[in-house]
C-alpha positions in Angstrom: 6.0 -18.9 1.1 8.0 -17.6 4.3 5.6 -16.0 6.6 7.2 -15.4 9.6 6.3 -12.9 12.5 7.2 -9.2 13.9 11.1 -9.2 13.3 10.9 -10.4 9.4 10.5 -7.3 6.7 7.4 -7.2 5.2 7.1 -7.2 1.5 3.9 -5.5 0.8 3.8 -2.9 -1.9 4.4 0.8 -0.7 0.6 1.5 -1.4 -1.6 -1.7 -1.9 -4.3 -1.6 -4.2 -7.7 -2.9 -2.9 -7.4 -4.7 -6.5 -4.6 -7.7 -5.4 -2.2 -8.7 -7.7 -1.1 -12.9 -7.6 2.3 -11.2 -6.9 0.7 -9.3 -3.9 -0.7 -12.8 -2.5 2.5 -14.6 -3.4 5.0 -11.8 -0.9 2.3 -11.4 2.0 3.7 -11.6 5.6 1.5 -12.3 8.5 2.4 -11.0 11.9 2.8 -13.5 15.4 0.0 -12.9 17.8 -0.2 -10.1 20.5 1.1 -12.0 23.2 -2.1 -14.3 25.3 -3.9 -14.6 21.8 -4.0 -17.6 19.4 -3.0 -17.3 15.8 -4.4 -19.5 13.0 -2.6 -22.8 12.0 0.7 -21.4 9.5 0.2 -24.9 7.6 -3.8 -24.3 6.8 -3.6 -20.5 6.0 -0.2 -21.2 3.8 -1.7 -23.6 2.0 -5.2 -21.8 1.4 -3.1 -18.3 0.0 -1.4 -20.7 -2.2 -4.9 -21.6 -3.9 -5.7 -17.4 -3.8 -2.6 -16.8 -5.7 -3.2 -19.8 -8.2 -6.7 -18.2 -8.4 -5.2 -14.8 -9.2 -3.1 -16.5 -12.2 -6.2 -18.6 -13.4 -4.6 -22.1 -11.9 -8.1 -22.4 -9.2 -11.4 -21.2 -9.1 -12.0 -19.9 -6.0 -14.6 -17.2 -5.5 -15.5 -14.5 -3.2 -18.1 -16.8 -0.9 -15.1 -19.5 -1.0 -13.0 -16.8 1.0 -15.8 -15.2 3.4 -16.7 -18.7 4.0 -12.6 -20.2 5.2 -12.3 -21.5 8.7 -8.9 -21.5 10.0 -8.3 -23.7 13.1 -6.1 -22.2 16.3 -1.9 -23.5 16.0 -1.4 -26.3 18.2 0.4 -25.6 22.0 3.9 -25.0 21.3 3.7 -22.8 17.7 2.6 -19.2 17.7 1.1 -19.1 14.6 -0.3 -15.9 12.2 -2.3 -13.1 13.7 -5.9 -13.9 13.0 -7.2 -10.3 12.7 -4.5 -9.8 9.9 -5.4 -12.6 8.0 -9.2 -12.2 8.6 -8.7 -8.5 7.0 -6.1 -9.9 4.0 -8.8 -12.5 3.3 -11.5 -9.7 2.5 -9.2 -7.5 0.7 -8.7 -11.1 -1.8 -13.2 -11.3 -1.5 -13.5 -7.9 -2.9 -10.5 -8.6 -5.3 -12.4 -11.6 -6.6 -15.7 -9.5 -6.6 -14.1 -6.2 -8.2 -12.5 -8.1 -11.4 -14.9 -8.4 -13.5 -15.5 -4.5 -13.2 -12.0 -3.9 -13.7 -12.4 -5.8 -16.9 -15.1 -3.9 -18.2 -13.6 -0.7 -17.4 -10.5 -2.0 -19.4 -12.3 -3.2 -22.2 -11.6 -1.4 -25.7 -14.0 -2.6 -27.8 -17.1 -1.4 -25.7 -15.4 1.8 -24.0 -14.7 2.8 -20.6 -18.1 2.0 -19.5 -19.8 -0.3 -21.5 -21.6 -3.2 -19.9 -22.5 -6.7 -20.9 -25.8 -9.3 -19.6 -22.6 -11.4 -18.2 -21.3 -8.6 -16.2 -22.6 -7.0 -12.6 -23.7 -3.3 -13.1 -20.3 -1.6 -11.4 -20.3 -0.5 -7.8 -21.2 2.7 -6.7 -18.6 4.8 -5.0 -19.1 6.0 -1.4 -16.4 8.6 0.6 -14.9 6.4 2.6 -13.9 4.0 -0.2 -12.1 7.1 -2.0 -10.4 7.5 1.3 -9.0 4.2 1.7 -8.2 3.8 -1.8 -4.5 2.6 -1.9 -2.3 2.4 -5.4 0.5 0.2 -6.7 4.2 1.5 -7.3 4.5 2.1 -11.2 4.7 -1.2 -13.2 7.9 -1.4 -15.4 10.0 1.0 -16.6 6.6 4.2 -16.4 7.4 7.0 -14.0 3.5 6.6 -12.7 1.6 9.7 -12.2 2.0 12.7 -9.5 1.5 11.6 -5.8 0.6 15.1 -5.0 -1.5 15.6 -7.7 -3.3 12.7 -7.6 -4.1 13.2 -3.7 -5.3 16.9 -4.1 -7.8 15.3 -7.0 -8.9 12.1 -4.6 -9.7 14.7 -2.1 -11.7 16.9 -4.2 -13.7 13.7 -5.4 -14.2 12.5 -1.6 -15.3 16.0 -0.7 -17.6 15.6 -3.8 -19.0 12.4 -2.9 -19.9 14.0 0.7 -21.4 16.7 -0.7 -18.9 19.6 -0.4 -17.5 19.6 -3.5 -19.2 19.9 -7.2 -17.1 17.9 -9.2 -18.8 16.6 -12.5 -18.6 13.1 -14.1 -16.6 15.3 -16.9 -14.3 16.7 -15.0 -13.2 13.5 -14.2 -12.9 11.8 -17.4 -10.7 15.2 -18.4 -8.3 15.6 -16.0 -4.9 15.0 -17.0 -2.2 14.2 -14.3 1.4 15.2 -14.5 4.7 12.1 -14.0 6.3 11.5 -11.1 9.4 13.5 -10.5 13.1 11.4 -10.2 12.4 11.2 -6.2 9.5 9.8 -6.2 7.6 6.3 -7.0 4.3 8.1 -8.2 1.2 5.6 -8.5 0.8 3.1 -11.5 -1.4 4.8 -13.9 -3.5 1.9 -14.8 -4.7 1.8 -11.0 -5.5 5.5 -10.8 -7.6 5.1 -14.6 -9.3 2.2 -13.6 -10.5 3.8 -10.0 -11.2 7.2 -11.7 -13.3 4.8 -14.4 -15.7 3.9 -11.6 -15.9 7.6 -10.2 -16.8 8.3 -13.8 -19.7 5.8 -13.4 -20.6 6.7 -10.1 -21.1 10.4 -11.0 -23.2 9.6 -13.6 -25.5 7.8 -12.1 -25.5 9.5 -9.1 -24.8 13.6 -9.9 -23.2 15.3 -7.0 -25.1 16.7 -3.7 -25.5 20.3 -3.5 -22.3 22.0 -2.2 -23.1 22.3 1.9 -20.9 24.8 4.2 -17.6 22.6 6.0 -18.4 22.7 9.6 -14.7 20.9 10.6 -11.7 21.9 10.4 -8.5 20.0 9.9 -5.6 21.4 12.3 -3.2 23.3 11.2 0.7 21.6 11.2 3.8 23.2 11.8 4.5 22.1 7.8 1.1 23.9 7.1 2.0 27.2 8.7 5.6 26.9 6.8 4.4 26.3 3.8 1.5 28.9 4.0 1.5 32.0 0.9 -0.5 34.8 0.7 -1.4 37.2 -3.0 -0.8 40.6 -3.5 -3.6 43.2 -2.0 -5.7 44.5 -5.0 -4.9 47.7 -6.3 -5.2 50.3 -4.2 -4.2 48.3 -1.3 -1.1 48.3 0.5 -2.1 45.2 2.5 0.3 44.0 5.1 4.4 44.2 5.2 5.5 41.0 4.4 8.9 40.6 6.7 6.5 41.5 9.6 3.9 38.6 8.5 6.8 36.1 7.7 8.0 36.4 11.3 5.1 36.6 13.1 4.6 32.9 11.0 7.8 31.6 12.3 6.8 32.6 15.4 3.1 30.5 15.2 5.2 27.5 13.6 7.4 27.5 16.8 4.6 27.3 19.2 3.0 24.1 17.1 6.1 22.7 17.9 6.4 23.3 21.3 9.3 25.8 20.8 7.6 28.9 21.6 4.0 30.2 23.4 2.1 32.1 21.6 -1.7 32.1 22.8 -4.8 32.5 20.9 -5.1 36.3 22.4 -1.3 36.8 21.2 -3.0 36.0 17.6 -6.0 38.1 17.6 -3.8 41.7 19.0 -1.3 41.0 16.3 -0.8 44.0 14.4 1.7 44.6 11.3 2.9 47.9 9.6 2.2 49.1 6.1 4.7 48.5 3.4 6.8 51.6 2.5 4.5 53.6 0.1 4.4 52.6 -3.7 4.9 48.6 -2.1 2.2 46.2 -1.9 2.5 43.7 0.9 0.5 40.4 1.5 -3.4 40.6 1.2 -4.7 41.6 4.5 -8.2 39.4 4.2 -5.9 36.2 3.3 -3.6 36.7 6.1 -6.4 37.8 8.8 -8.6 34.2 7.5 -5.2 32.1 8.1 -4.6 34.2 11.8 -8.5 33.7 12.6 -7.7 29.6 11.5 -4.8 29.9 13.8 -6.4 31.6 16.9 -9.5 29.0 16.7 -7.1 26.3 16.9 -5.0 27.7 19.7 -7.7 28.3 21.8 -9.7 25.0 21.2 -6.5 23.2 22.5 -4.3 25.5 24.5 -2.4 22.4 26.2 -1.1 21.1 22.8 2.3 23.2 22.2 5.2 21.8 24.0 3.8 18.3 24.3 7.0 16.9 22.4 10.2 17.9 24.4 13.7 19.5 23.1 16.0 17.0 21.4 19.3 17.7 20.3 20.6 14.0 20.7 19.5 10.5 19.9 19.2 9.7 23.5 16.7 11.8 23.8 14.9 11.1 20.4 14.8 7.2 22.2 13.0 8.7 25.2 10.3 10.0 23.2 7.2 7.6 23.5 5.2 7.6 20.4 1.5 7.1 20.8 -0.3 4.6 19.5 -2.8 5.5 16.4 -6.6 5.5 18.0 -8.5 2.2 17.8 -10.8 4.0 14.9 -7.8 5.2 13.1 -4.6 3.3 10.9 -1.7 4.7 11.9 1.6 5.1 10.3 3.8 1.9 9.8 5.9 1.1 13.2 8.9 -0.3 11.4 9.1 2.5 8.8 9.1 5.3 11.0 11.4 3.4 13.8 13.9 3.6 10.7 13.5 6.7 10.1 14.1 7.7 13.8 16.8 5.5 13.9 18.8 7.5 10.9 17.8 10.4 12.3 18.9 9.8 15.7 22.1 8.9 14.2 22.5 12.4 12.6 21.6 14.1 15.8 25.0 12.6 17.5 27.2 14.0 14.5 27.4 10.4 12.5 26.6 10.1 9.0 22.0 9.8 8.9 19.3 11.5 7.6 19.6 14.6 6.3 16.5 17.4 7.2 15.8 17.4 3.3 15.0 13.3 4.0 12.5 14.1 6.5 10.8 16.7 4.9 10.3 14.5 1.6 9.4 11.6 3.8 6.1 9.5 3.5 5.2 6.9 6.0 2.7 4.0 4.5 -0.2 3.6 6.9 -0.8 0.7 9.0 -3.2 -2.3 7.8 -5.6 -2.4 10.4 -7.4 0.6 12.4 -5.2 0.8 16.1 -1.8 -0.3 14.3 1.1 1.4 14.1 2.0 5.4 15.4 -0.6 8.0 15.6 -0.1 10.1 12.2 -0.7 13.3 13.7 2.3 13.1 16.4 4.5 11.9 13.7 3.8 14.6 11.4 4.1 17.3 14.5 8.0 15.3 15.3 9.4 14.9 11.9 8.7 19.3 10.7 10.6 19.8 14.6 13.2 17.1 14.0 14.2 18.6 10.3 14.7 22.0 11.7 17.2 20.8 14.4 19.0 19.1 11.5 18.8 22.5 9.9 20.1 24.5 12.6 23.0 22.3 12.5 23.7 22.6 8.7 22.6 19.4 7.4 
């Protein structure tokens, strides 16, 4: 296997499954070292993968405590060798692999059902949030469009919020749900991933029925892509609610500021006033529009210092001047060498040459990091690319 260190292209599927695949174990690549750290012996971790992927294809017999328990010795002065933290974290992924088969079998098998156990088999795991948060999926197997991205997102956060008590999802509701393909753009996720997890939610439901629904007490922060993207009903009848044109440009207006290209302050929000539509027109729905506004003016004035924290750029020069920040120690962060790509093309487009287009960035999707503190803080990202597109916009392309 070729494991070499920052500069070689990593091989790792788009969204690795906590379940590992021999082919997963067979492409892993390994970074070098930070620099003044020591990396584990290539030879002795090489050779030790080689037995986890012949374990994978039924060649060995290692098992879980066989991983936990591997010692790699330091390379010897002169050779860099792997990254220990990464292999330390790969080598659990491949523990709970070798501890989650057996469940994966039984949740595959069709002669008992979904959920039908055996005296040879441990009683499946019970869920908790954080492992529907960091639940990753394989690209489609074969020739299968895979299911929905989208869809299948909304529904993990609807299970997570479950699991934490603010949602009220049933075991039911679960085994019911139907999910739409993948459309020509996209990958989607390999359905036999998604129904084997959703099998264990299943499980975990029933034995466990959801928390009482309790009140959110934290709000995620509104993006500029949120405010864009933002719609509002009709008033009921009887209602004129507000005049639309006057709403959608008041929105512009607060999607500017988040990126830096206008000021609006949380006091500019709360005086806003619109019109009336002409009479016999109904507008937008006054209470939806005044919750979104109340959203916005909480978040404006909990952090007045964060519009304009990303400068103007109309070139690539400046797009390389930009300093990304680094994704918290607590947090996985978005994939350095993707989004560097991404700039690149981008910066590329900026000085007239052939790039990304602003319809690329928009349908962009950056893989997250594999360690908490790697890679670019996702919420800087996500602020740059929305600002980036509409330069690309303003220029036609």
């Amino acid at each position: 296997m070729d494991r070499a260190g920052h500069d070689t292209k990593h091989h790792q599927p788009a969204h690795p499954a906590p379940l590992l695949s021999a082919d997963d174990v067979s492409q892993v690549v390994f970074h070098r070292p930070p620099a003044g750290e020591l990396g584990y012996d290539e030879d002795q971790v090489d050779a030790f993968i080689d037995r986890v992927e012949d374990t994978l294809r039924s060649k060995d017999q290692l098992v879980a405590a066989d991983i936990r328990a591997m010692r790699f010795p330091f390379a010897v002065p002169g050779r860099l060798g792997y990254y220990a933290a990464e292999v330390d974290m790969f080598l659990e992924l491949v523990a709970e692999t070798l501890e989650s088969t057996p469940q994966r079998r039984q949740a595959a098998a069709p002669a008992l059902g979904a959920h039908a156990t055996s005296t040879k088999m441990q009683p499946p795991p019970r869920l908790k949030p954080e492992d529907v948060r960091g639940v990753r999926f394989h690209k489609p197997r074969g020739n299968t469009p895979g299911y929905h991205e989208g869809e299948i997102d909304a529904f993990l956060a609807r299970i997570e919020a479950t699991l934490r008590g603010e949602d009220d999802l049933t075991a039911l509701e679960v085994q019911e749900i139907e999910f739409g393909e993948a459309t020509a753009d996209q990958f989607g996720y390999d359905e036999d991933d998604v129904d084997t997890f959703l099998d264990l939610v299943v499980v975990t439901l029933e034995a466990s029925p959801p928390l009482p629904v309790k009140q959110r007490t934290v709000e995620a922060p509104l993006t500029a892509r949120d405010v864009r993207t933002a719609s509002f009903g009709k008033p009921p009848r009887g209602r004129r609610g507000y005049q639309e044109s006057q709403v959608d440009k008041f929105l512009d207006r607060i999607e500017d500021t988040l990126l830096g290209q206008d000021t609006l302050s949380a006091q500019d929000v709360r005086e806003m006033k619109f019109s009336r539509p002409l009479i016999g027109r109904r507008g937008y729905n006054e209470d939806e529009v005044d919750a979104f506004l109340a959203r916005v003016e909480r978040q404006l004035a909990d952090s007045p210092g964060s519009p304009g924290r990303i400068p103007p750029i109309t070139s690539w020069k400046q797009l390389r001047q930009v300093r990304l920040p680094p994704a918290a120690a607590d947090q996985r962060g978005y994939r350095s060498a993707q989004v560097d790509r991404m700039l690149e093309e981008i910066g590329i487009a900026l000085d007239g040459m052939l790039g990304a287009t602003s319809g690329d960035i928009l349908k962009v999707r950056f893989a997250h990091a594999l360690m908490n503190g790697q890679g670019y803080d996702c919420a800087f990202v996500d602020e740059l690319m929305p600002r980036l597109a509409a330069e690309l916009q303003r220029r036609g392309r």
